[in-house]
N, C-alpha and C positions, 0 to 999 in steps of 0.2 A: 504494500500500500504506500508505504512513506518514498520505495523507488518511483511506482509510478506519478505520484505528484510532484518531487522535485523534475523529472524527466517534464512533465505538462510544464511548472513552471520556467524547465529552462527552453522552451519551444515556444511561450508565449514572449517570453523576453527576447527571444532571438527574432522573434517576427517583427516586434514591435522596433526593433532597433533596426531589422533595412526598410519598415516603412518608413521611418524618420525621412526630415527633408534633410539635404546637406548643407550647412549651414557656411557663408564667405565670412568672410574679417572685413569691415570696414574701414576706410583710408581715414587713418587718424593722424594729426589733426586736421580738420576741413579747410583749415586756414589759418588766418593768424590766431593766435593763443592770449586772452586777455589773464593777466594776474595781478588780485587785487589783492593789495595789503592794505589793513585797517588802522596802519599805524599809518605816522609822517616818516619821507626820508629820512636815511641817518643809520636807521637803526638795527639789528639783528635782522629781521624780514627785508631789508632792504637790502642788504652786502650778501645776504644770501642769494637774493632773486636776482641780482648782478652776477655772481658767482654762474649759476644754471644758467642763462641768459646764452653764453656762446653755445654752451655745449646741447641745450633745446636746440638750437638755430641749425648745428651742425647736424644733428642724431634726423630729424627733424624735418629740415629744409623749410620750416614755416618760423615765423617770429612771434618772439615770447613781447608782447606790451605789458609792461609793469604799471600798474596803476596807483595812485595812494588815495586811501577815502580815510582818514581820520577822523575821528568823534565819535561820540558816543559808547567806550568801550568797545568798540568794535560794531554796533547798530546799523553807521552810518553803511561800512562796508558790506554788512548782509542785507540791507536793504536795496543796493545795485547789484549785487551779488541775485536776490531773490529777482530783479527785474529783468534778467538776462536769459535769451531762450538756451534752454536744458540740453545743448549738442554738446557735451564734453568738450567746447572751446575756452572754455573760464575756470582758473584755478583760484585759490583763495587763502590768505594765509592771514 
């Protein structure tokens, strides 16, 4: 009994995995790359996102925009953050 249900089970799994569709990778990123930091110049998030900057550019071939939105403990910058369409072009620190 317990052979022939692991055998059913592994004939369902095996079906259902070549109906699957075959699934592409999409070209990331679509364009240039916005990255907002919620602090001012100056600071740790900023020498870093200078730091990444060439080597996004290089790995990449699209451009990293560093942005700065200060205030609000960080509000002001989820706030444009939250206004941004959802295509994985916008990072956020």
């Amino acid at each position: 009994m317990r052979k022939t249900t692991l055998l059913a089970a592994m004939i369902g799994m095996t079906a259902g995995l070549l109906q699957a569709p075959a699934v592409e990778a999409q070209d990331f990123p679509p364009g240039k790359v916005d990255y907002i930091i919620s602090f001012g110049p100056g600071g740790e998030s900023d020498i870093t996102a200078r730091f990444q900057q060439p080597f996004f550019e290089k790995l990449y071939g699209e451009q990293l925009v560093v942005s700065y939105k200060p205030g609000g403990g960080g509000a002001v910058g989820w706030s444009q953050l939250n206004s941004m369409a959802a295509d994985g072009s916008v990072s956020w620190v």
